[in-house]
The first five atom37 places (N, CA, C, CB, O) and aatype in JSON, in Angstrom:
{
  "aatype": [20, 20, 20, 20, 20, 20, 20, 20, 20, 20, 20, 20, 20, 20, 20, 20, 20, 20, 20, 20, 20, 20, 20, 20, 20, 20, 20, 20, 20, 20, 20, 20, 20, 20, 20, 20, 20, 20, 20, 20, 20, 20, 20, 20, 20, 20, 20, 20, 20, 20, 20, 20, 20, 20, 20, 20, 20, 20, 20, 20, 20, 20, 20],
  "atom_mask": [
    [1, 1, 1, 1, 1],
    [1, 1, 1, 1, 1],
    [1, 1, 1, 1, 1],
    [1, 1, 1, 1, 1],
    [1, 1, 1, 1, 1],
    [1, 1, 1, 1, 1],
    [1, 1, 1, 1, 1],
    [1, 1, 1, 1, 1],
    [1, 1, 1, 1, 1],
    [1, 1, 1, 1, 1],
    [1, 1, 1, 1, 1],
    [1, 1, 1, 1, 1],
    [1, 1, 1, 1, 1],
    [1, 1, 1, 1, 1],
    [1, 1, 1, 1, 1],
    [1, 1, 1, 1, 1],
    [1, 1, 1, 1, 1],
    [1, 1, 1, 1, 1],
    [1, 1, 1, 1, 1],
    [1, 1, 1, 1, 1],
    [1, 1, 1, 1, 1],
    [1, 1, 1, 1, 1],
    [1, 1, 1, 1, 1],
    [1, 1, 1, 1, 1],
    [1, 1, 1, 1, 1],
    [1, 1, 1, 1, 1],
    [1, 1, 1, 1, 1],
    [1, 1, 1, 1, 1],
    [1, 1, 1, 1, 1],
    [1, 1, 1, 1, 1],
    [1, 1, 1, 1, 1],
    [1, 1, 1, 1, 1],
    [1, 1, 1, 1, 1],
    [1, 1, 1, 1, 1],
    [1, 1, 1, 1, 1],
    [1, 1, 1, 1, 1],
    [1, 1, 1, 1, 1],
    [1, 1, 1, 1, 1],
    [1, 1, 1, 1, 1],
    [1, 1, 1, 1, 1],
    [1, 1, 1, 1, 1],
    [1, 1, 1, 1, 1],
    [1, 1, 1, 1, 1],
    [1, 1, 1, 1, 1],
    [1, 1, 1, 1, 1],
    [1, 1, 1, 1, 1],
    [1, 1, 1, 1, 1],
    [1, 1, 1, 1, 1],
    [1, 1, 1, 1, 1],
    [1, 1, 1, 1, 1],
    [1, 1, 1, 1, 1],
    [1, 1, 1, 1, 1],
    [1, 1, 1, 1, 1],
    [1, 1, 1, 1, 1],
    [1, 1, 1, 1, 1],
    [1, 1, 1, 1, 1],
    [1, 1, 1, 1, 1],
    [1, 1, 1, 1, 1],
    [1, 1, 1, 1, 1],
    [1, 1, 1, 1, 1],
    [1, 1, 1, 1, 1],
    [1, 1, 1, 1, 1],
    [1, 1, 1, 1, 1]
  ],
  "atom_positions": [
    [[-6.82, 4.99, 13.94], [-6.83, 3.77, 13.15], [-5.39, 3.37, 12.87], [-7.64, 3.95, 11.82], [-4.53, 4.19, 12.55]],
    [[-5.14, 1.91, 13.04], [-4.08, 1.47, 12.46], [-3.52, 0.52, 12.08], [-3.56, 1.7, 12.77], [-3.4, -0.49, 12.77]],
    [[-3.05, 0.66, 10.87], [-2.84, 0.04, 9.61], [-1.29, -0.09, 9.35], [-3.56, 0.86, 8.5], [-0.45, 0.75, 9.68]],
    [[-1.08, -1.15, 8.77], [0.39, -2.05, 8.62], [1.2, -2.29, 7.49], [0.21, -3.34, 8.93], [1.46, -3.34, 6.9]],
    [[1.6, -0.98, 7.27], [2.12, -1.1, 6.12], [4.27, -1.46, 5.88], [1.49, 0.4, 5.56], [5.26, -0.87, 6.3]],
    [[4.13, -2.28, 5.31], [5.16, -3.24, 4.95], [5.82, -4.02, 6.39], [6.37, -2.35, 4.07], [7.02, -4.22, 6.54]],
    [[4.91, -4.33, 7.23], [5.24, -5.05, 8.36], [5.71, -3.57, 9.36], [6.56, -6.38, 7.97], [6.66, -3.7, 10.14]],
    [[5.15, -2.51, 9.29], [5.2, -1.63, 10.27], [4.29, -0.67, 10.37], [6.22, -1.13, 10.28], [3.94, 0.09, 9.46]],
    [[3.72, -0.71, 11.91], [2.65, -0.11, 12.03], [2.6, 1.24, 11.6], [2.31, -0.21, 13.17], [3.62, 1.92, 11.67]],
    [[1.54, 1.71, 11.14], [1.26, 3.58, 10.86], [0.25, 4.25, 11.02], [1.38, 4.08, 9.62], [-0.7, 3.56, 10.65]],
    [[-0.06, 5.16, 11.34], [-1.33, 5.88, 11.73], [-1.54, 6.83, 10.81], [-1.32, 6.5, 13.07], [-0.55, 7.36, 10.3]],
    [[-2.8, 7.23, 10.43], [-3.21, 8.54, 9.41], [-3.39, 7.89, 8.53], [-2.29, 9.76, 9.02], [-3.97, 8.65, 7.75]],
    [[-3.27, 6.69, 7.91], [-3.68, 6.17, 6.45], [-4.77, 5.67, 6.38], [-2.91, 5.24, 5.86], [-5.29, 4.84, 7.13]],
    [[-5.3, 6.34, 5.15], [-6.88, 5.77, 5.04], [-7.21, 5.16, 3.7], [-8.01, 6.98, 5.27], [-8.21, 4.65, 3.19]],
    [[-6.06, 5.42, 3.34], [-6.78, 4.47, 1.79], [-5.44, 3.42, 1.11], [-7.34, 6.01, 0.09], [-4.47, 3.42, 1.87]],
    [[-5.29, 2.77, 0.18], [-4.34, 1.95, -0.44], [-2.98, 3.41, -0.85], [-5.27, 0.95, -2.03], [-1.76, 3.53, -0.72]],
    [[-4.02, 4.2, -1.35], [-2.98, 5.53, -1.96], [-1.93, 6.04, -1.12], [-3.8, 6.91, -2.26], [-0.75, 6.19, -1.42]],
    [[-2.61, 6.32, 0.18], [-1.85, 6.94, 1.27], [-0.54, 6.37, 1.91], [-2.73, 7.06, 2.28], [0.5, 6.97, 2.19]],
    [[-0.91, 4.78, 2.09], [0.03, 3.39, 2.33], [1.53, 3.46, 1.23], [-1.13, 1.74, 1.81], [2.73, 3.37, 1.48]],
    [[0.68, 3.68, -0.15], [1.71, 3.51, -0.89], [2.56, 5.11, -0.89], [1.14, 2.92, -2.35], [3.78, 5.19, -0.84]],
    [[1.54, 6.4, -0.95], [2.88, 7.39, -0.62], [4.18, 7.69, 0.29], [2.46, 8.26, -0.4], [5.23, 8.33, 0.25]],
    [[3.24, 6.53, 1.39], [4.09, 6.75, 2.67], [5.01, 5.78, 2.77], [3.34, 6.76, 3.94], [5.46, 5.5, 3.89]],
    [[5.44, 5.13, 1.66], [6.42, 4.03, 1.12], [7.31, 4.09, 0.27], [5.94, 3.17, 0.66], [8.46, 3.68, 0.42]],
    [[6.54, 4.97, -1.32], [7.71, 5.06, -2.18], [7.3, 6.7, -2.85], [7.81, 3.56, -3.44], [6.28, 7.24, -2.4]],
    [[7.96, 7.3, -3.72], [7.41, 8.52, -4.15], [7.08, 8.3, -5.97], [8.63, 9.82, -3.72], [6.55, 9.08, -6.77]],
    [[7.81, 6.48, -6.23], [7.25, 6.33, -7.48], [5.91, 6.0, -7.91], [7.85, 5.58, -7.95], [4.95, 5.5, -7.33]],
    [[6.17, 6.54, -9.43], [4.18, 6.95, -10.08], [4.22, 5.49, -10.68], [3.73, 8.69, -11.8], [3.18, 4.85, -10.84]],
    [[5.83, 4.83, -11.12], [5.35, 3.21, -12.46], [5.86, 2.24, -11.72], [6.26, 3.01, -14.39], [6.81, 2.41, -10.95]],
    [[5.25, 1.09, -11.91], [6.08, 0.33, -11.36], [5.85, -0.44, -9.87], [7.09, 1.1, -11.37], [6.68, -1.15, -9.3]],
    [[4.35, -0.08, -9.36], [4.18, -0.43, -7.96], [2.93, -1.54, -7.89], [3.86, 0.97, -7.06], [1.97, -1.55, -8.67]],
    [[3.12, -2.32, -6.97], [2.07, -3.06, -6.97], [1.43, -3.08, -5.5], [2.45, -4.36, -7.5], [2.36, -2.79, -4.76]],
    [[0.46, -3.27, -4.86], [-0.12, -2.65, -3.75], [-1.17, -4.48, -2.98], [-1.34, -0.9, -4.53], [-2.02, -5.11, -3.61]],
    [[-0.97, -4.61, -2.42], [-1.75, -5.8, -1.9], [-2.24, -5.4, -0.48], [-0.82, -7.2, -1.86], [-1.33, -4.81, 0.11]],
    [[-3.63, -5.54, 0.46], [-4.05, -5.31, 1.34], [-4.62, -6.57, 2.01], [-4.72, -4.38, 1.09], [-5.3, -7.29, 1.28]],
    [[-4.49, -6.84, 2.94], [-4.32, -8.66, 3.8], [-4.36, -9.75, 2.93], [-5.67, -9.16, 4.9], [-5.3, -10.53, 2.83]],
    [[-2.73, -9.79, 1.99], [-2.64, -10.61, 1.24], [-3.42, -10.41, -0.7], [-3.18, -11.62, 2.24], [-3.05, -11.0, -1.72]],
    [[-4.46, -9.47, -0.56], [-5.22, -9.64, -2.33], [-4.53, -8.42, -2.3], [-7.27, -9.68, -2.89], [-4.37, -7.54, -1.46]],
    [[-3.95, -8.77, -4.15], [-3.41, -7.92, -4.78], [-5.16, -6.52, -4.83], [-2.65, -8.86, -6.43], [-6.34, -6.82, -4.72]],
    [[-4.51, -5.07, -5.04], [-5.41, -4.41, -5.24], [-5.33, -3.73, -6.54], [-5.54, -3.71, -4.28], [-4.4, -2.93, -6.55]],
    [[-6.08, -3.79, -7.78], [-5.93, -2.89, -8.77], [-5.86, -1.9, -8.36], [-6.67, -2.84, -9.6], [-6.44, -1.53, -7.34]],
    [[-4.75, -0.86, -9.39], [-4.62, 0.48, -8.96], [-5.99, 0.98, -9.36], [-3.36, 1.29, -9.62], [-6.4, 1.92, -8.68]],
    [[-6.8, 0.54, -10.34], [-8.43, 1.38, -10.22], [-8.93, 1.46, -8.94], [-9.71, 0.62, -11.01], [-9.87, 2.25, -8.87]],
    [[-8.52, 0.77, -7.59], [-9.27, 0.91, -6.52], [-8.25, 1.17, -5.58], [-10.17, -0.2, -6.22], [-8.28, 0.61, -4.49]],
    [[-7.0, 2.23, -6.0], [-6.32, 1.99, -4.98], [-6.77, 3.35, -3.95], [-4.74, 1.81, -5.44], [-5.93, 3.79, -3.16]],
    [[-8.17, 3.97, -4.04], [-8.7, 4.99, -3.73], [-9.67, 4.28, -2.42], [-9.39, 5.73, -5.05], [-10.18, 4.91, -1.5]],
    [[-9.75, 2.77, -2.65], [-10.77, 2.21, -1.58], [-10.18, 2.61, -0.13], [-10.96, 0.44, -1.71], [-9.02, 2.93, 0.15]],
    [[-10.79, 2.55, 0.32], [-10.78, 2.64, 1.93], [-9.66, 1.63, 2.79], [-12.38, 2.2, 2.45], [-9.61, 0.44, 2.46]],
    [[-9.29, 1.83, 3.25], [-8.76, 1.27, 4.84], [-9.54, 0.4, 6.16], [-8.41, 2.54, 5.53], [-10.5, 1.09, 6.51]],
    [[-9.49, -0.27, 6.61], [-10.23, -0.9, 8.28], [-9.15, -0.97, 8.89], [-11.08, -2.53, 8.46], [-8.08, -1.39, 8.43]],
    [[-9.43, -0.41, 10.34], [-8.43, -0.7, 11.17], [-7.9, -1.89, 11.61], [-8.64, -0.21, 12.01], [-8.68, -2.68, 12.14]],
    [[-6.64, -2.2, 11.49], [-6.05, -3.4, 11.35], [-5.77, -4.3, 10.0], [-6.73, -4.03, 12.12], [-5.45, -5.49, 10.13]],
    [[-5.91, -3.64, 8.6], [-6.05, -3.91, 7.64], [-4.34, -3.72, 7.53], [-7.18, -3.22, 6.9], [-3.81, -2.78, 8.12]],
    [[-3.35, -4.93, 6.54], [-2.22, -4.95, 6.19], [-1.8, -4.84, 5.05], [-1.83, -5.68, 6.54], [-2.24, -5.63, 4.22]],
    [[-0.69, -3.69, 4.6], [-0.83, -3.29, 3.2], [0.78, -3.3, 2.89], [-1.71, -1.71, 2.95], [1.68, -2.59, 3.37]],
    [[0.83, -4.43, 1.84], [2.16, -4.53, 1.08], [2.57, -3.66, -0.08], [2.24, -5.76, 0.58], [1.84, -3.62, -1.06]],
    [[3.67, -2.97, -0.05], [3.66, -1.97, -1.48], [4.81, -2.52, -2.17], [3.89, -0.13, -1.25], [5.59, -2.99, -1.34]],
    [[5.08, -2.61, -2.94], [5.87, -3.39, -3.93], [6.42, -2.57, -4.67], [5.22, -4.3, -4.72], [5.54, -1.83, -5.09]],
    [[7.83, -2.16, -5.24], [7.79, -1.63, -6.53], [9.22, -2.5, -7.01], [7.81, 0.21, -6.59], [10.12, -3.08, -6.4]],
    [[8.87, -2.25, -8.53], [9.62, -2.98, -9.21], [11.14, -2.34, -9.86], [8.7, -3.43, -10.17], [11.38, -1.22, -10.31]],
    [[11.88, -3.36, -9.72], [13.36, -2.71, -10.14], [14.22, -3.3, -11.2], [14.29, -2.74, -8.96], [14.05, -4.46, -11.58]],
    [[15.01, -2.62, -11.63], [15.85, -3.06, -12.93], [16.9, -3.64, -12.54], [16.3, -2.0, -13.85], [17.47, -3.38, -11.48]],
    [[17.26, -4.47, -13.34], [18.99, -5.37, -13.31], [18.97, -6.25, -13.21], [20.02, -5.31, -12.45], [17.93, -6.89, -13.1]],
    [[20.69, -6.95, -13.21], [20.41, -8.13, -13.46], [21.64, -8.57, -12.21], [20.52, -8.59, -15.19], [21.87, -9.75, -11.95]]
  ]
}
């Protein structure tokens, strides 16, 4: 299966969780979207489809 996370392809990910470990190692601060809809972190346990695109976001300080 494969899935597109931050505009580059990856293999082995099966859920929103996995996308986002394999992106950042932070726990606050992240926001997760899958073909465009934002995903609450309550569901960031849902599943994957192959060809499904997953944006991970995290947020930063300064000015």
């Amino acid at each position: 299966m494969k899935i597109e996370v931050n505009g580059e392809a990856r293999e082995g990910i099966t859920t929103v969780i996995d996308a986002i470990a394999a992106v950042t190692e932070a726990r606050r601060g992240i926001a997760a979207a899958v073909n465009g809809e934002v995903v609450p972190r309550s569901e960031w346990d849902r599943p994957l489809a192959d060809g499904d695109a997953v944006e991970v976001l995290t947020a930063t300080q300064g000015g």
